[in-house]
C-alpha positions as CSV (number, residue, x, y, z in Angstrom):
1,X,0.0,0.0,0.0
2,X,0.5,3.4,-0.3
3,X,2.7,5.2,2.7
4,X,2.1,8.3,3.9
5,X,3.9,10.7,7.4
6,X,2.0,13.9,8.8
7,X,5.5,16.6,9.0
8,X,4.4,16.9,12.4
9,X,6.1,13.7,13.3
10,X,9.5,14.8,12.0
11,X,12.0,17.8,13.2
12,X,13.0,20.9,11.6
13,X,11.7,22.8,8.7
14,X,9.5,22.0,6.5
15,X,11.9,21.6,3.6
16,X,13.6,19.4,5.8
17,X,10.7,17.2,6.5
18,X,10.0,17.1,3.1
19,X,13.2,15.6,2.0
20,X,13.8,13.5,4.6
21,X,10.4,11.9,3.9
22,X,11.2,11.6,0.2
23,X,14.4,10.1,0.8
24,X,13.2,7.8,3.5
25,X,11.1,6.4,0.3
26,X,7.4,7.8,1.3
27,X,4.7,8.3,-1.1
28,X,3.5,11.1,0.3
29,X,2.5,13.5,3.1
30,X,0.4,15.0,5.4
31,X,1.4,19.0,5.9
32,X,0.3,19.9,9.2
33,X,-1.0,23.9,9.3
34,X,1.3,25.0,12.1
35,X,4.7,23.9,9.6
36,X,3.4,25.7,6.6
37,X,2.4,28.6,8.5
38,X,5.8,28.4,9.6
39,X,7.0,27.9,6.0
40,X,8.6,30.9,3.9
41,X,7.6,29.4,0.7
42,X,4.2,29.7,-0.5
43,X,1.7,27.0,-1.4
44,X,2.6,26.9,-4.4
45,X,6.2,26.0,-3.9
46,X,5.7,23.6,-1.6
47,X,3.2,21.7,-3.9
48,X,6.4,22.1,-6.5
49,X,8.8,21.2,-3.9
50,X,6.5,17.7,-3.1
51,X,6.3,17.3,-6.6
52,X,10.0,17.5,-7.2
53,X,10.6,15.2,-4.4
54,X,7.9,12.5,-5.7
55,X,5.5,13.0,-2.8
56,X,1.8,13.1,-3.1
57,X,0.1,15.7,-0.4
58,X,-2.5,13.5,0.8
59,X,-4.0,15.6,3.6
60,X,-4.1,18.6,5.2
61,X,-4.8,19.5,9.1
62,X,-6.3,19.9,10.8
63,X,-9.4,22.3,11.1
64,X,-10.8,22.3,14.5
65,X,-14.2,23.6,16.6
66,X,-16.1,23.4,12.7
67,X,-19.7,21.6,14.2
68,X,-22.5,21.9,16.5
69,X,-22.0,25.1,17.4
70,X,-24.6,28.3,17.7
71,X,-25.3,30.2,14.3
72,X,-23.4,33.1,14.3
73,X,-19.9,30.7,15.2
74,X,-21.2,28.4,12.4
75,X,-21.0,31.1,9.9
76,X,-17.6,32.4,10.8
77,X,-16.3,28.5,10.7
78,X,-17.4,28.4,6.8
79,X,-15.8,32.0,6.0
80,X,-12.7,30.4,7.9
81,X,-13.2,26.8,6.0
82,X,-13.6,28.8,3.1
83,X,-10.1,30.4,3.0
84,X,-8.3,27.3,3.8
85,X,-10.2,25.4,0.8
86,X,-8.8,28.2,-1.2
87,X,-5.3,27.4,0.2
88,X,-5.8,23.7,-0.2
89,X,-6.3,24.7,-4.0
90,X,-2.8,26.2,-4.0
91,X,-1.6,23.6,-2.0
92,X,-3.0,20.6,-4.6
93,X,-4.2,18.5,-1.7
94,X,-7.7,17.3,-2.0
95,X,-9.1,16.2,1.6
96,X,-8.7,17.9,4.7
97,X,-9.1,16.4,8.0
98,X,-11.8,18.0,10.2
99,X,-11.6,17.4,14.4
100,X,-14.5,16.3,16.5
101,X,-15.0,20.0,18.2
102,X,-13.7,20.5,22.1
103,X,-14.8,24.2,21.6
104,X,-16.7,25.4,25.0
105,X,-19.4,26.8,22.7
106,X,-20.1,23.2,21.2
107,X,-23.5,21.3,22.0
108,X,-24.3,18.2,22.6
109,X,-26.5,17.5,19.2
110,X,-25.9,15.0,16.7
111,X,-28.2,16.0,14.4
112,X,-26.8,20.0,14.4
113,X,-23.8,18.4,13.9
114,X,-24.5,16.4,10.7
115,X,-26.3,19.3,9.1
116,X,-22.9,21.7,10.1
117,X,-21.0,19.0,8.4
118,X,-22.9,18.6,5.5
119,X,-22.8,22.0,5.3
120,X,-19.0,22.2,5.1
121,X,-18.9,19.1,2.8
122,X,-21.1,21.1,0.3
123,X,-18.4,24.1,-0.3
124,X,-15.8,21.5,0.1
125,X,-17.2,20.0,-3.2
126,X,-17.3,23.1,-4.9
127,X,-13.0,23.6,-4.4
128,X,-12.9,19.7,-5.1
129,X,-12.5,19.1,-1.6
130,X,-13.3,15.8,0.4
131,X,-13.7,16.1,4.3
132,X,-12.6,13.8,6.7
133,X,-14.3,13.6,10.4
134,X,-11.9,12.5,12.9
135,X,-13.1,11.9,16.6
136,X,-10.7,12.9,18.8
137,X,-10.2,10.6,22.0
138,X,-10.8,14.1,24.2
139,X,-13.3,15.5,22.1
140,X,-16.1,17.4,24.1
141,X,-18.9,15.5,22.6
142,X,-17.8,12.9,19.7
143,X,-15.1,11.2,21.1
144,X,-15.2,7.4,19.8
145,X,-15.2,6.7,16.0
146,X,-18.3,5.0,15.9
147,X,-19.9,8.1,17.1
148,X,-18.1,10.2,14.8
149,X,-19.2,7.8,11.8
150,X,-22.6,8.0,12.9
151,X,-22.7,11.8,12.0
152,X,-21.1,11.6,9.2
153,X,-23.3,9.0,8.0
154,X,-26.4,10.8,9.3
155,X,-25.1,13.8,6.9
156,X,-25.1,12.0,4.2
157,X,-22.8,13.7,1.9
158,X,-20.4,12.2,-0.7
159,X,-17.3,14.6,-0.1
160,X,-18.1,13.9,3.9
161,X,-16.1,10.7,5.2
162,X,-14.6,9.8,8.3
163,X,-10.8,9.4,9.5
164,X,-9.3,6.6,11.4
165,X,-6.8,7.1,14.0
166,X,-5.0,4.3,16.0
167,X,-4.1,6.5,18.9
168,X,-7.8,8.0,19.3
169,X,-9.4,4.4,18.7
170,X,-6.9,2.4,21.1
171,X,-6.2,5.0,23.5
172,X,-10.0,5.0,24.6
173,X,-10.3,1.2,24.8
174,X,-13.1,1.1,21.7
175,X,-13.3,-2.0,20.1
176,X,-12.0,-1.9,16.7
177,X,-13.8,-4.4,15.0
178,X,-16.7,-2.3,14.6
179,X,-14.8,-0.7,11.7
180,X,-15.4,-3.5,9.3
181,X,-19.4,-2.0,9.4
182,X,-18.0,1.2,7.8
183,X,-18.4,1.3,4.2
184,X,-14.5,1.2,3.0
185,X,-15.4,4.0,0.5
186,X,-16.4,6.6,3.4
187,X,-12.9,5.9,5.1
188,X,-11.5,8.9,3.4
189,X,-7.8,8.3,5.4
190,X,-5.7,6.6,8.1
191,X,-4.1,7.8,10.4
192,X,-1.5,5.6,12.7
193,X,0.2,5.7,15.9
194,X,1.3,3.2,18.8
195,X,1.7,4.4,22.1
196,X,3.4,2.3,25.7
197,X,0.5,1.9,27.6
198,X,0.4,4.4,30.5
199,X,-2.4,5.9,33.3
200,X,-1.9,9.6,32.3
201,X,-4.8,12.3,30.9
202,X,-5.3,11.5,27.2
203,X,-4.7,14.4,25.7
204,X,-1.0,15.0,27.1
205,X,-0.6,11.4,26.7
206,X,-1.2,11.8,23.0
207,X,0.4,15.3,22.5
208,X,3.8,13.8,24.0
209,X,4.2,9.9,24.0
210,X,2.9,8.3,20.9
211,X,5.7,6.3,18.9
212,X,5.7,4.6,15.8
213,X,3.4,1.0,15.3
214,X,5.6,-1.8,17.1
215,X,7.2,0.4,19.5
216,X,4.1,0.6,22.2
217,X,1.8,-1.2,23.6
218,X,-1.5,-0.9,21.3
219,X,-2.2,-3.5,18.8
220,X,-1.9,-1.7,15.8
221,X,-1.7,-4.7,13.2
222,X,-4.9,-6.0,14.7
223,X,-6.9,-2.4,14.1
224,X,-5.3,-2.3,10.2
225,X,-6.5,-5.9,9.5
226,X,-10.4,-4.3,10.5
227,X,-9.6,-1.2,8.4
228,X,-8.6,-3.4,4.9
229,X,-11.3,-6.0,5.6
230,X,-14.2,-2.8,5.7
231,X,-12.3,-2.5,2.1
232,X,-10.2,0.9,3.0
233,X,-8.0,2.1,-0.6
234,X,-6.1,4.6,0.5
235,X,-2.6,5.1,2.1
236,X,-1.0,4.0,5.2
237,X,0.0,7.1,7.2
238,X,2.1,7.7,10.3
239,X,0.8,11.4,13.0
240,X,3.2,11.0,15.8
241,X,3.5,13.8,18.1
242,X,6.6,12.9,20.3
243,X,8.9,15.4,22.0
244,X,11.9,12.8,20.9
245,X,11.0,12.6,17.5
246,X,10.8,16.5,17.2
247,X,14.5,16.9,18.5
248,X,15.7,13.6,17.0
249,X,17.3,14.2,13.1
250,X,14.6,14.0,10.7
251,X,16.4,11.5,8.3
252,X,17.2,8.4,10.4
253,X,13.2,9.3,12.1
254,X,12.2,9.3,9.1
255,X,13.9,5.9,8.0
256,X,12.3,4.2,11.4
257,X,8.9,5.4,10.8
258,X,9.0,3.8,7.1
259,X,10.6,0.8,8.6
260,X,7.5,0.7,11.2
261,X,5.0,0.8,8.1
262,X,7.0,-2.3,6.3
263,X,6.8,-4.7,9.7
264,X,3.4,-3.6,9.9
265,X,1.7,-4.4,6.1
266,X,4.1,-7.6,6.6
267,X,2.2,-8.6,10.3
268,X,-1.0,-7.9,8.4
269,X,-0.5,-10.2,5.1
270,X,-0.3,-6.9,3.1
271,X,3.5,-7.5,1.8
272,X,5.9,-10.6,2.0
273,X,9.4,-9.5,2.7
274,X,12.7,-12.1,3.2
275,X,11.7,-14.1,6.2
276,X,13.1,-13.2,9.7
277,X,16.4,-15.2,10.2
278,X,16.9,-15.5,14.0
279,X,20.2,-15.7,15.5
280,X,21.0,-19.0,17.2
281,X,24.1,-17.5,19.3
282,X,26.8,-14.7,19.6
283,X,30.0,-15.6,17.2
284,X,31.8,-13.2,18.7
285,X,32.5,-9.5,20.1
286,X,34.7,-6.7,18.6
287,X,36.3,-4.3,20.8
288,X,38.2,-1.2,19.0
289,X,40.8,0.2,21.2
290,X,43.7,2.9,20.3
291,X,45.9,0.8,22.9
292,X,45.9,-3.2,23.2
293,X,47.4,-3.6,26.5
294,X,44.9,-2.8,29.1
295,X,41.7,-4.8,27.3
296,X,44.8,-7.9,26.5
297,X,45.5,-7.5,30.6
298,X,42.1,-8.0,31.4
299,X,40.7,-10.6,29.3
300,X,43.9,-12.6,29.9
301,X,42.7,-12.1,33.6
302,X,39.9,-13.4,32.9
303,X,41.2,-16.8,31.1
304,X,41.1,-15.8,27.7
305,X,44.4,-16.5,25.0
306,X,45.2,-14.9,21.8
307,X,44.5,-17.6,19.8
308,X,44.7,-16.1,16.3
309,X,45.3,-13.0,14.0
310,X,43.9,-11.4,11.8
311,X,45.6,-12.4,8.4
312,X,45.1,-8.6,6.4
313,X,44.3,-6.2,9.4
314,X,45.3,-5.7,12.5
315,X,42.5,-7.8,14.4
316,X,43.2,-10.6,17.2
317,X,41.3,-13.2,18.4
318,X,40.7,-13.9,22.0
319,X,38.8,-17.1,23.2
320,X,37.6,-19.0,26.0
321,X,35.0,-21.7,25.3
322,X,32.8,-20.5,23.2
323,X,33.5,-17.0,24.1
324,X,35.4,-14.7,21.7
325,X,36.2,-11.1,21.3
326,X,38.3,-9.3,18.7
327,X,40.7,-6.2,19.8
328,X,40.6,-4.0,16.4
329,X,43.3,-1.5,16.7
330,X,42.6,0.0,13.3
331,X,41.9,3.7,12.4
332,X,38.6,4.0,13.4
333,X,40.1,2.9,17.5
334,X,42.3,5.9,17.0
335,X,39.0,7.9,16.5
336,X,36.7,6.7,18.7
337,X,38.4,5.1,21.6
338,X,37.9,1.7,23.4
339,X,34.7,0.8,22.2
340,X,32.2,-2.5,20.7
341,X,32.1,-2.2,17.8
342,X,30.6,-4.6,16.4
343,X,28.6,-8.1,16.9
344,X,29.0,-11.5,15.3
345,X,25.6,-13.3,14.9
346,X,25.7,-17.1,14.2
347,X,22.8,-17.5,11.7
348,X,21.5,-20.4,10.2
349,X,21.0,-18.2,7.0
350,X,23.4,-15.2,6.4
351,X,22.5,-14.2,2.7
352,X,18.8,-14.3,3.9
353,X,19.4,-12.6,7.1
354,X,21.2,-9.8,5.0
355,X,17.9,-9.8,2.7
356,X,15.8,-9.3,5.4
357,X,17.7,-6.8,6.8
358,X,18.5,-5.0,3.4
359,X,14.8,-5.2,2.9
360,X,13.6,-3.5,6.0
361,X,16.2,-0.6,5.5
362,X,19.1,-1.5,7.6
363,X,22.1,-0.1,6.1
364,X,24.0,-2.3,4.0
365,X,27.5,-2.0,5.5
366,X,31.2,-2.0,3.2
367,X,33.5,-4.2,3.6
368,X,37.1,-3.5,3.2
369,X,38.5,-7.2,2.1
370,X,40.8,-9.2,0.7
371,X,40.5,-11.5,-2.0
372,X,40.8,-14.5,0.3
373,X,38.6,-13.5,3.1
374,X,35.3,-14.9,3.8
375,X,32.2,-12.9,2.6
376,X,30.7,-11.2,5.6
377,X,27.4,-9.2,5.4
378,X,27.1,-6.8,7.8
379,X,24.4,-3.8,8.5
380,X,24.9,-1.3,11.2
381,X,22.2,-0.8,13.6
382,X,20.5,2.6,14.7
383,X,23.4,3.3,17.0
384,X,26.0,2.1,14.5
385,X,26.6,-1.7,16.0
386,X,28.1,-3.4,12.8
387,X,26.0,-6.6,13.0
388,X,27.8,-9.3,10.6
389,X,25.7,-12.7,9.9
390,X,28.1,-15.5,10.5
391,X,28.6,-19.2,10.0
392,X,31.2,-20.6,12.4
393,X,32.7,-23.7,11.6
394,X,30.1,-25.0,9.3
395,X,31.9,-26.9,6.7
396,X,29.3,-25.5,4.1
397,X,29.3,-22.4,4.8
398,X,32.6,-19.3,4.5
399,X,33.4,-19.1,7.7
400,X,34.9,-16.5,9.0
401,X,37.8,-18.3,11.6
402,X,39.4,-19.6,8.1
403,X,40.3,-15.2,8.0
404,X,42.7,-16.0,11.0
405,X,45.7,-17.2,11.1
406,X,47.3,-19.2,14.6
407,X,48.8,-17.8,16.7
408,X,51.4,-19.2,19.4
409,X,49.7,-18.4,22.8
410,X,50.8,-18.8,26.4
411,X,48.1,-20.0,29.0
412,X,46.5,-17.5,30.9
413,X,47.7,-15.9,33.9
414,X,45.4,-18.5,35.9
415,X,46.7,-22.1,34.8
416,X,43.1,-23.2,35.2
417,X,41.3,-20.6,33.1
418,X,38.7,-18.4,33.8
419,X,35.8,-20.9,33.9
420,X,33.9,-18.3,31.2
421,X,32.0,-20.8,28.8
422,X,30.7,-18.4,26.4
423,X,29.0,-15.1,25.9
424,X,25.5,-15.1,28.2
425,X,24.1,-11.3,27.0
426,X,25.6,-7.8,25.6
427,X,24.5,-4.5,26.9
428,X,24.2,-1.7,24.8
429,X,23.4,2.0,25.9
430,X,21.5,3.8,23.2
431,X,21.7,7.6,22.1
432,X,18.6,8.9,24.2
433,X,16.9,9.0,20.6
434,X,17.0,6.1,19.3
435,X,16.1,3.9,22.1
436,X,12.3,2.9,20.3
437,X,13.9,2.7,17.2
438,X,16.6,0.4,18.6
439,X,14.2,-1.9,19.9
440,X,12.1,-1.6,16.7
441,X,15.0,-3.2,14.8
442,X,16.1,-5.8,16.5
443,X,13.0,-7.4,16.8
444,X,12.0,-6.7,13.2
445,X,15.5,-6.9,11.2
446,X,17.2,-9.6,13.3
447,X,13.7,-11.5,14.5
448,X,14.8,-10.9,18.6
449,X,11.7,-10.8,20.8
450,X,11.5,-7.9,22.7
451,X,10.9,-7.8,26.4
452,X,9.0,-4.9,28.6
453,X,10.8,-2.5,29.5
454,X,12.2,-1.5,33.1
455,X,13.6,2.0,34.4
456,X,16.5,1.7,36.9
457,X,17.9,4.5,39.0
458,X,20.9,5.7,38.0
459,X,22.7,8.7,41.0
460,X,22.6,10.9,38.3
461,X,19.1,10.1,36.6
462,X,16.8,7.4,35.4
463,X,18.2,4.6,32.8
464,X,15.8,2.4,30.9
465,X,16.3,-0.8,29.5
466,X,15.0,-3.6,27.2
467,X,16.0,-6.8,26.6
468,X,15.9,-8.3,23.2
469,X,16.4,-12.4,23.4
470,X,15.9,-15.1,21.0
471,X,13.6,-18.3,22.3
472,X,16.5,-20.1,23.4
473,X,18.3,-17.1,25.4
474,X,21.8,-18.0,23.3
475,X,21.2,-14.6,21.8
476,X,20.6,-11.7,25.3
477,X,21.1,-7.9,24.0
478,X,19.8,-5.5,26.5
479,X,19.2,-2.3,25.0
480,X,19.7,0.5,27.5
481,X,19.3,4.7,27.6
482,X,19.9,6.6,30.2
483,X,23.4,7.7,32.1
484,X,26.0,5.5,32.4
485,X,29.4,5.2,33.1
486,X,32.2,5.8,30.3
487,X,35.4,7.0,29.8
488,X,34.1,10.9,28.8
489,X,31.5,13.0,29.4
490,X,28.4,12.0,27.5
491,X,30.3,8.6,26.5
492,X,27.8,5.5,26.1
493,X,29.0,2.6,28.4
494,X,28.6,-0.9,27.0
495,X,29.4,-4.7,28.1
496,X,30.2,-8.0,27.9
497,X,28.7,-10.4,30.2
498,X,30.5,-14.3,30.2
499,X,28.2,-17.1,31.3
500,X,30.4,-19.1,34.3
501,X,29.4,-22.0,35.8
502,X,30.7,-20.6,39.1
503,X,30.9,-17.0,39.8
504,X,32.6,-17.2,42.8
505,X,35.5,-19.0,41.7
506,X,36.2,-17.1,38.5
507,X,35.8,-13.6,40.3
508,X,38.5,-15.3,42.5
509,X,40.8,-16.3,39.6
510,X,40.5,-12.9,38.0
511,X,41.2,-10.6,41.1
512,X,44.5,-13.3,41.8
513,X,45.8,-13.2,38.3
514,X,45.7,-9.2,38.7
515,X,41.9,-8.2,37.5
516,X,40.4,-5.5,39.3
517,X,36.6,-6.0,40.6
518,X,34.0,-3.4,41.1
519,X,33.9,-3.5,44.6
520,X,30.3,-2.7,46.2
521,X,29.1,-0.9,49.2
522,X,28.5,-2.7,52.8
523,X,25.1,-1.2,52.8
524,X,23.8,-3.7,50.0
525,X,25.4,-6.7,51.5
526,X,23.3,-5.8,54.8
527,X,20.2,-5.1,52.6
528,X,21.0,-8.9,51.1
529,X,20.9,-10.3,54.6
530,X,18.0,-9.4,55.4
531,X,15.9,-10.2,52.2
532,X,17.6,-13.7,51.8
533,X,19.1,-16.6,54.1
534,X,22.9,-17.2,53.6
535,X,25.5,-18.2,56.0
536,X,27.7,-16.2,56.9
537,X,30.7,-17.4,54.6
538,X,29.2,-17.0,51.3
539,X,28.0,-13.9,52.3
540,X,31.4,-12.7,53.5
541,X,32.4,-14.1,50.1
542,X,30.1,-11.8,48.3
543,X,31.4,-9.2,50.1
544,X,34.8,-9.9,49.5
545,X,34.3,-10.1,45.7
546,X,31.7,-7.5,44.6
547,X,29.5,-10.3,43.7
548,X,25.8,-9.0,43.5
549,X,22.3,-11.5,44.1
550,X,19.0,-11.6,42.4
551,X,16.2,-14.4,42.2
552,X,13.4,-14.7,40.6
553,X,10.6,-17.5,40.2
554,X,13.1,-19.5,38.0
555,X,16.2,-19.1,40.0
556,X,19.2,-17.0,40.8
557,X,21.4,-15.2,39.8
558,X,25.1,-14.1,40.8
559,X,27.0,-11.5,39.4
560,X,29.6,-8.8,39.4
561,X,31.6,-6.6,37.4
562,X,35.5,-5.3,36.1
563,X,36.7,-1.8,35.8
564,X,36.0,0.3,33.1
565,X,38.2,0.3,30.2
566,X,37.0,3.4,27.9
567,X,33.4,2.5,27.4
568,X,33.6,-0.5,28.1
569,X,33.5,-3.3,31.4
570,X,32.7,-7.2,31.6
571,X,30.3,-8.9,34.0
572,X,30.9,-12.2,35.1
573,X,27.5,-14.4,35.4
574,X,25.9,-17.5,37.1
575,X,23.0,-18.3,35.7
576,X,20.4,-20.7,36.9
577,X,18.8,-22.5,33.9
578,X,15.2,-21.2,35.0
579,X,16.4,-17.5,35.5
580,X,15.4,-14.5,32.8
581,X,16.8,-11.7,34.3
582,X,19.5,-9.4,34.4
583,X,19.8,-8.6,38.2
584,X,18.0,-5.0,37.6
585,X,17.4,-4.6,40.9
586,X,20.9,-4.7,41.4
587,X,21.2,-1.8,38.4
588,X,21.4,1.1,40.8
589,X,23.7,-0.6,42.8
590,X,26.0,-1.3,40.3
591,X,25.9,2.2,38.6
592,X,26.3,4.2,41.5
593,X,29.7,2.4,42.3
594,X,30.6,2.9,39.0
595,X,30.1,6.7,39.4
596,X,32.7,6.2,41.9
597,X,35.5,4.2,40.0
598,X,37.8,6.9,37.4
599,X,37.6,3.9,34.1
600,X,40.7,3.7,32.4
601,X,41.8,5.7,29.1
């Protein structure tokens, strides 16, 4: 189907909007009033400019406090409806949407209404004008939209039709399926929102937290499927007022909200993209630093060897199990700093998991190579993750391992290893803007289901976090935004956490072969005594060690932490099989001490 964005849900002018929509690779618009009022170039030019840019202008809005209302108001709503139709002439767009009123003056009659809407459908018709009655969720009197289709149908009018909206519907708790009763011919438009599902007034709740569909909590997919089924033709289109979006850069907004219309006609049998290719595990994790020796301290503190290089770049291998990480000390560690850089996903399918990736707009990522080197696809993800598909050793498949060459290695510091079996979850801190958007594309692109999200306290503010798993949990990436702690100011803190058997006695093998361990206030060890039963040693071990506690219904969960190299730390973990968590209780905990600890350069 056709896809549509009102400007208000993009930033900056409305040039800007324009093109990013264009570029994004939207059919059309919907020009809010307030950004061509704004606009210096006149109707004219910006039905050029759309023109130029390939986009239809498929609606204009809105117009507001038009019905049931005394005479005298009535009157001075058609000289005002009549200016805008002549605008809307200039313009070239050809249906208008029209607000159920919240105007003090407005009565509660039906039948007033219909004939003030007929009304201003009749001198609509005359400027080729179709009107579109939307009820508005705070409306004074018409606030559902099977009241609002009642009136328009009561009117009778054939340039009078209604307008859906998502948000209004979905917000109010009206049952959508009574949509399929509205002839599809008198659904003039669509209009498309998600929201997470809060207990706040409507109105501010719509003015400042709606999102794109598949990043709330409404069932979107399930109100399109009524919409098509009562036969609707026209486009699918996106009005999302949201105080991120309107500070966020238009361009990647504008790539997220197209990306939100694709998963949505897919989820509703409209289009068939490349199938989701889920992960089945973590190939590896690549670190960029500008100096090797502190991460090569560490993770040999951790019992980790340098199996293998890199055979064209200047890339080494660590492993332990099934764990691995790659130190890049190319250019772009000189730019950036000690960073992750990039994910290796073992997927059963990496040409289709690039398809469906490629198809839902992820950027396709270069790949400087040699001839010999296995073909990688990689996409980068909102916050610039590279994300390569991978095949590791399958005889049948490239595999990227053959790009390294052995290495001779000497054992770890500990002769025994670090008891790290493989990678258990990554954590990524978002830019504050792209946190929907992040968890948008992992669960769309990469087929992750995502989890609800939680808000931990951070000393300095609030941090929220999502997890994104697949069914199995071999693939854990916990999308966070919020403060953290990194090696500069306004630095985004990410890490590794390595699944250990026994937590205790790799922290232990760590701290003795020289590791440094977050230590953690006494406070929370006292806190621990008192909400569970341990004796007195393995508490006094806890202690000792900085490990951290959690349980839940399926088990527990032990935990705790290295210094802060640059933006990045590892977390050592003991899973119980039955536990889902990440220990956010112990968030707050954790972040606070690491306010405390100066992370190293």
């Amino acid at each position: 189907m056709r896809t549509s964005i009102a400007t208000v849900s993009l930033s900056g002018s409305l040039t800007e909007k324009l093109t990013a929509a264009a570029r994004a690779g939207f059919d059309g618009v919907e020009i809010f009033e307030n950004d061509l009022l704004a606009s210096p170039l006149t109707p004219e030019e910006i039905r050029d400019r759309c023109a130029d840019l390939g986009l239809s202008i498929d609606l204009y809005q809105p117009m507001r406090d038009i019905e049931a209302v005394p005479a005298d108001e009535f009157e001075r709503n058609l000289r005002r409806a009549e200016h805008k139709f002549r605008l809307m002439e200039r313009l070239g767009a050809d249906t208008v949407l029209v607000c159920s009123s919240v105007s003090p003056l407005a009565v509660d009659d039906d039948a007033l209404a219909a004939f003030h809407l007929r009304r201003l459908a009749e001198l609509a018709q005359g400027f080729g004008i179709r009107v579109a009655y939307e009820a508005l969720a705070w409306g004074r009197h018409v606030s559902t939209y099977d009241h609002a289709w009642r009136i328009v149908e009561a009117a009778g009018h054939p340039a009078l039709g209604t307008c859906l909206d998502s948000f209004h519907i979905l917000a109010r708790g009206s049952d959508p399926k009574g949509i399929e009763d509205i002839p599809g011919e008198k659904i003039f438009f669509l209009q498309l929102a998600d929201a997470p599902l809060m207990a706040m007034d409507v109105l501010q709740w719509s003015r400042h937290y709606r999102c794109f569909p598949g990043q709330g909590g409404f069932d979107v997919a399930g109100l399109v499927g009524h919409v098509m089924r009562a036969g609707y033709q026209g486009p699918l289109s996106l009005e999302v007022f949201n105080d991120v979006f309107r500070q966020a850069e238009a361009g990647p907004t504008a790539v997220d909200a197209l990306r939100s219309l694709l998963v949505l006609q897919e989820s509703v049998g409209l289009t068939e993209p490349p199938a989701p290719v889920v992960p089945t595990g973590i190939a590896f994790a690549e670190l960029v630093t500008p100096d090797v020796e502190p991460l090569s301290e560490m993770l040999d503190a951790l019992g980790f060897a340098r199996t293998a290089r890199h055979r064209s770049k200047p890339v080494d291998l660590w492993q332990q199990g099934e764990a691995r990480v790659l130190l890049n000390t190319g250019p772009a560690a000189r730019r950036d700093g000690t960073q992750l850089a990039a994910i290796g996903l073992e997927s059963p399918d990496p040409a289709g998991a690039a398809r469906r990736a490629e198809s839902l707009l992820a950027p396709v990522l270069p790949r400087r190579r040699a001839p010999e080197d296995a073909p990688l696809d990689a996409v980068a993800a909102p916050d610039g993750t590279e994300l390569f598909f991978c095949a590791t050793d399958r005889p049948e498949l490239a595999g990227w391992t053959g790009d390294f060459e052995p290495v001779a290695h000497k054992p770890p510091k500990s002769p025994t290893g670090g008891g790290v079996r493989r990678i258990d979850h990554l954590a990524l801190t978002q830019p504050w803007h792209q946190f929907d958007e992040a968890a948008l594309f992992h669960s769309s692109v990469l087929g992750l289901g995502a989890h609800e999200s939680v808000d931990v306290a951070d000393p300095y503010g609030l941090l929220r976090s999502r997890a994104v798993t697949n069914a199995d949990g071999s693939v854990r990436i916990a999308l966070g935004v919020g403060p953290a702690p990194a090696a500069d100011e306004g630095g985004r803190a990410q890490h590794i956490a390595l699944a250990t058997d026994d937590v205790v006695t790799a922290a232990r093998r760590f701290r003795d072969a020289g590791g440094q361990l977050l230590p953690m206030p006494a406070n929370y060890y006292d806190d621990l005594a008192a909400k569970y039963e341990f004796t007195d040693a393995e508490l006094d071990t806890y202690r000792e060690l900085g490990i951290l506690y959690d349980r839940d219904a399926g088990g527990a969960f032990r935990h705790c932490y290295t210094g802060t190299i640059g933006r990045v730390f590892f977390e050592l973990v003991q899973r119980d099989t039955g536990y889902r968590g990440y220990g956010a209780q112990n968030a707050p905990v954790r972040l606070a001490a690491q306010h405390t600890q100066r992370p190293v350069r």
